[in-house]
N, C-alpha and C positions, 0 to 999 in steps of 0.2 A: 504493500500500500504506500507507505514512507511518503512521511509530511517534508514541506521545504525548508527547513530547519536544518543547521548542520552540523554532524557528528563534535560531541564534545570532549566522550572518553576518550582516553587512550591508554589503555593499560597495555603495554609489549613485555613480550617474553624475550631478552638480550639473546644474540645472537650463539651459537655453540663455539668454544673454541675448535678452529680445526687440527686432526693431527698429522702432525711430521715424521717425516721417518729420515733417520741419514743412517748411510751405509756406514758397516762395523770395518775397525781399519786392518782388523785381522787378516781380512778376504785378502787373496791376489786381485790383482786390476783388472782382469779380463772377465772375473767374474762378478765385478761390484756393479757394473750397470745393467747386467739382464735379473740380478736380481734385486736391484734396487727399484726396475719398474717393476717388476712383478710384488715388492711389498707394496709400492704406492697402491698402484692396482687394487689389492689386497683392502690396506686400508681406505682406499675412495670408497669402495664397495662398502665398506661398514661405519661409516662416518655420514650420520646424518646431516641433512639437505638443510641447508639456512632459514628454510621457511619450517621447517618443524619446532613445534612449540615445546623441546625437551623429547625425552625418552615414551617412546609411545606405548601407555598403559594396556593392561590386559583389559578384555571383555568379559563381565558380569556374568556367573549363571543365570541363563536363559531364563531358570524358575523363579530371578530376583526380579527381573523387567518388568512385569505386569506391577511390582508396588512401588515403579521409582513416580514422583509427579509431586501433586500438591494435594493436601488434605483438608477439610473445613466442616462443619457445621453446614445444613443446608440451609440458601440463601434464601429459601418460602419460611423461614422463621421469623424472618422481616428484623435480622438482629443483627448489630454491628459484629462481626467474627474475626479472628485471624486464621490465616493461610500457616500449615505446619508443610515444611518441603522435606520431602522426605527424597534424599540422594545418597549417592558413595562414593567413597573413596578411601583408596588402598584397602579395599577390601570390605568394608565394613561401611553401614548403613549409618547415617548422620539425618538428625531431625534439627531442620531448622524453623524457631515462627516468627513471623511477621504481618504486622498487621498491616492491613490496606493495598494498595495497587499503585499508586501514583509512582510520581517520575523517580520521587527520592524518599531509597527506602531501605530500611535497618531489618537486618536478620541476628536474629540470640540463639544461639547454639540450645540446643536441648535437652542430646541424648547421641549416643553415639555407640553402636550393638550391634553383633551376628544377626543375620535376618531368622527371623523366628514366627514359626503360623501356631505358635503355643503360650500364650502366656509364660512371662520371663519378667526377672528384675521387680522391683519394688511396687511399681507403678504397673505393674499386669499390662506389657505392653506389645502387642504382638497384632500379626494381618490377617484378614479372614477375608475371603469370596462370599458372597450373598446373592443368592438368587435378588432380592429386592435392588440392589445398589452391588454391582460385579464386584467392585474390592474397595474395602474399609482397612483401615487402623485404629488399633482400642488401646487409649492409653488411660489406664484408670477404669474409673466409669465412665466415660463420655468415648462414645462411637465418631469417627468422624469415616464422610465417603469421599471418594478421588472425584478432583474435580476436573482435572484434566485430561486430556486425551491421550492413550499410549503411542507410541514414535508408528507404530504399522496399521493407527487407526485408517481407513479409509474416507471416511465423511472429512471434511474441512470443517473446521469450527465458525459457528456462524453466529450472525449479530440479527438482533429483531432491528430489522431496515425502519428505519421513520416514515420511510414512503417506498413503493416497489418500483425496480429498476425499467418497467413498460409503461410509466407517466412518467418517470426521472428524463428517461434518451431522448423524446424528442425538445424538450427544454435544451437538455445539455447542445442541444444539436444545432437550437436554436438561436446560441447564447456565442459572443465571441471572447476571447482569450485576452486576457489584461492587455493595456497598449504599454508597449515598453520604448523608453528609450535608450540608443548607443548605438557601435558600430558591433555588430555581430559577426563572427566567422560563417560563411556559406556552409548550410547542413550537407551533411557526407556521410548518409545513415548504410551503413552497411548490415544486411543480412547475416547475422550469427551461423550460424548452420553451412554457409559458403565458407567458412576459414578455418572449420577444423572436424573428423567427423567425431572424436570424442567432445564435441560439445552438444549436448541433448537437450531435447523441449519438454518442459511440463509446465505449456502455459494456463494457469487452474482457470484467469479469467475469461478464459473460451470454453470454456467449462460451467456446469451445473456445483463441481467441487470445488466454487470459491469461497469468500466471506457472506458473500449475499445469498448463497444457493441458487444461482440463474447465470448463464452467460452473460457476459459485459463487450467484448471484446468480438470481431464479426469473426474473425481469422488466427490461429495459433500460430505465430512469427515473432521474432525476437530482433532488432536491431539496436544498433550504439551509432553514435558517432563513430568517423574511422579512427582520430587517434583512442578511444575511448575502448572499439574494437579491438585493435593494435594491441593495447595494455593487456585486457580480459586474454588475449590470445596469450602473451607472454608466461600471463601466470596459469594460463593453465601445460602451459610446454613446464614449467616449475613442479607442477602437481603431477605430473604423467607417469613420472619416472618413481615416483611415490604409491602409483597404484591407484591413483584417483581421475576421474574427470570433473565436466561441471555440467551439473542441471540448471536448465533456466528455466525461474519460473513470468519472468516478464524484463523488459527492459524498456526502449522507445514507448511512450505511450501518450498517445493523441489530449488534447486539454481537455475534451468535450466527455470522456471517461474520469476524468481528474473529479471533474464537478460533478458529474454520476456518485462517485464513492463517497465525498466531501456531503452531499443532500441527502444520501441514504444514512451515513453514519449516526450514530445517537451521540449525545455529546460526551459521553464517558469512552468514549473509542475516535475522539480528535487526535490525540496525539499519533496515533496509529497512520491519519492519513493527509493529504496533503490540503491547505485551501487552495480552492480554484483565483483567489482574488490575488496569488501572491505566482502560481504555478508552482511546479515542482521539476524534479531533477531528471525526471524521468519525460517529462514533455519537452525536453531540451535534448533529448538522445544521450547523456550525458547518467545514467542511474540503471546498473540490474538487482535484482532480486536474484539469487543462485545459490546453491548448495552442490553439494562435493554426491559422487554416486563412484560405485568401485567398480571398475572397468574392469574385473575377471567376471563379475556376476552380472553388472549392469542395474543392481539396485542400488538406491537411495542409502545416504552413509546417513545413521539416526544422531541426530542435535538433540542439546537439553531441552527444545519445544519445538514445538513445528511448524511448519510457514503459515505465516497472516494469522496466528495466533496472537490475541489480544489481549496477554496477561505478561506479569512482570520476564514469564519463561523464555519471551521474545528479546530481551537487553541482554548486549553482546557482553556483560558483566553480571549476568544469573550466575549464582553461585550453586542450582541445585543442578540435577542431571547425575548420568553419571562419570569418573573419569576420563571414560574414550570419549562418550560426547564431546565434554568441552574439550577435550582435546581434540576432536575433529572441527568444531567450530575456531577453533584459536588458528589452527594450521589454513582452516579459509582463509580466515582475517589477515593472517600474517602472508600468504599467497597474494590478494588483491591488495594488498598495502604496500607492499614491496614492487607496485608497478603503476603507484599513483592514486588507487583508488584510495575513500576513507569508509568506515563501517558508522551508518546510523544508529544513533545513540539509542533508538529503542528498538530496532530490527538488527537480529545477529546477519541476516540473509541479504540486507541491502547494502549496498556500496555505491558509493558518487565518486565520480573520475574527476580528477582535480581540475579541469576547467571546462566546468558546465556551466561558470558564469561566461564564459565566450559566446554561447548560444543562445539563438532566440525559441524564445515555446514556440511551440509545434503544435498544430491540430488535425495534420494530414491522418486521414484516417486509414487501414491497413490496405480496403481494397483497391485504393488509388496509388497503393506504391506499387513498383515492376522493380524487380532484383535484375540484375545482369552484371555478370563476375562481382556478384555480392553487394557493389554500389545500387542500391531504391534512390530511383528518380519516381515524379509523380507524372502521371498519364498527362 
């Protein structure tokens, strides 16, 4: 979705040092340089990639995933509640609460335990499956159920629309795009999919599986700016050799959809999206939405929350999930940051290429652009 707001964290992981090897002076001379490449060799092959955010964590028993998420009271109680996140690391299950949602937000440690479907510890604190409510946690007496969606949900998490998106389009359609002034660079939107074939489409808003539940978008296509293009390609020639590609789930996107999302949202899900009165990053070619997918399987690599989800689980500084998650999401971050892009401060999945202020919004809509060697011109 990502508002026109610009990224403010920046939490990095310092670069690894790399290692050296120098030949032993033992050796005779003829034989120090064929074995001197074959150590480098050696160690290149086992010396992680600059874009890795440390030593890459093992993956969870399968039987632990169904209770990683967030836990609560339900919200038909009409009662103010806190959020219990319930994640891991190095091994071990960690509850954190916090209360509220907003931009800025405090987690208090709680508890920290082997995962247990038995009551355990002081507090009788353990997970149970319910036919009523799929998986709960009982800490004490007070039941709480998950309120979030697991990484292989298939539905998209969706928002009660203020108005529906078949009175929303023809306004949007009808409405023109802020007047701006300056000297703008000429658009040079290139087609995704023309520059590399590990870059994949899963664009939700051509889909019924978006935020709204209804198609937004007439055509499933992905374009950037070319130098904007250019970078995305870079970092993903970075990721390849790691075992990863990139999904995209949107990028270039017309202003007359901006102001669709903006009049559908309710106003507790603004931050999430952009105003049409200011545009955004992505109506400049200049913004994608993407995540990382493994190129021996061809599935989606799972994040601590999941796209266009509209809970704290979305900010590239959520501390729940579990370790491979964020560590899957830091190794994005640190791939598209390392080639100019920046990560929005409440989407782990969106990035702005550092000069989307060179660009004018856009309202070309998809079936008027023609690809040809990747460069879309309009009819």
């Amino acid at each position: 979705m990502c508002p026109s707001v610009s990224a403010t964290r920046s939490k990095r992981t310092p670069n690894l040092p790399q290692a050296t090897v120098r030949p032993a002076a033992s050796f005779p001379r003829l034989c120090c340089v064929p074995l001197l490449l074959f150590l480098v060799a050696l160690v290149s092959a086992q010396t992680p990639s600059a874009v890795e955010p440390g030593p890459k964590p093992r993956d969870i028993p399968a039987r632990w995933k169904p209770w990683i998420g967030e836990y609560s009271w339900s919200a038909e109680e009409k009662v103010s509640f806190p959020a219990y996140v319930v994640g891991e690391e190095d091994g071990s299950i960690f509850i954190l609460r916090r209360e509220g949602q907003s931009e800025k937000l405090k987690y208090e440690s709680i508890d920290r335990f082997p995962v247990s479907t038995s009551p355990s510890g002081p507090d009788h604190r353990y997970f149970q499956s319910r036919e009523s409510s799929a998986y709960v946690f009982v800490l004490g007496d007070v039941v709480m159920g998950k309120t979030t969606p697991n990484f292989d949900a298939r539905a998209q998490v969706l928002i009660k629309a203020i108005r529906p998106v078949s009175e929303l389009r023809p306004e949007a359609l009808a409405a023109s795009p802020p007047r701006e002034d300056g000297n703008f660079r000429k658009p040079e939107l290139v087609e995704l999919t023309t520059l590399d074939s590990a870059i994949h489409l899963d664009i939700r808003y051509a889909t019924t599986n978006d935020f709204l539940g209804t198609p937004v978008y007439t055509q499933a296509r992905a374009f950037l700016q070319r130098p904007a293009a250019e970078a995305l390609l870079r970092a993903l020639h970075k990721l390849q050799p790691l075992g990863y590609g990139l999904l995209i789930h949107d990028a270039y996107r017309p202003w007359y959809v901006t102001k669709i999302f903006w009049d559908a949202t309710p106003p507790e899900g603004k931050i999430f999206v952009a105003d049409p009165a200011q545009g955004s990053r992505h109506n400049r070619g200049c913004a994608a939405d993407l995540t990382l997918y493994d190129l021996a399987s061809g599935k989606p690599i799972e994040m601590p929350g999941t796209y266009d989800e509209m809970s704290p689980r979305s900010f590239p500084d959520y501390p729940g999930g579990t370790s491979l998650q964020r560590w899957h999401r830091d190794l994005l971050r640190r791939a598209m940051e390392s080639e100019g892009f920046t990560v929005y401060e409440h989407e782990w999945w969106h990035f702005d290429y550092k000069d989307w202020r060179e660009y004018p919004i856009l309202n070309i809509k998809f079936e008027d652009l023609k690809s040809g060697r990747g460069l879309a011109t309009t009819h």
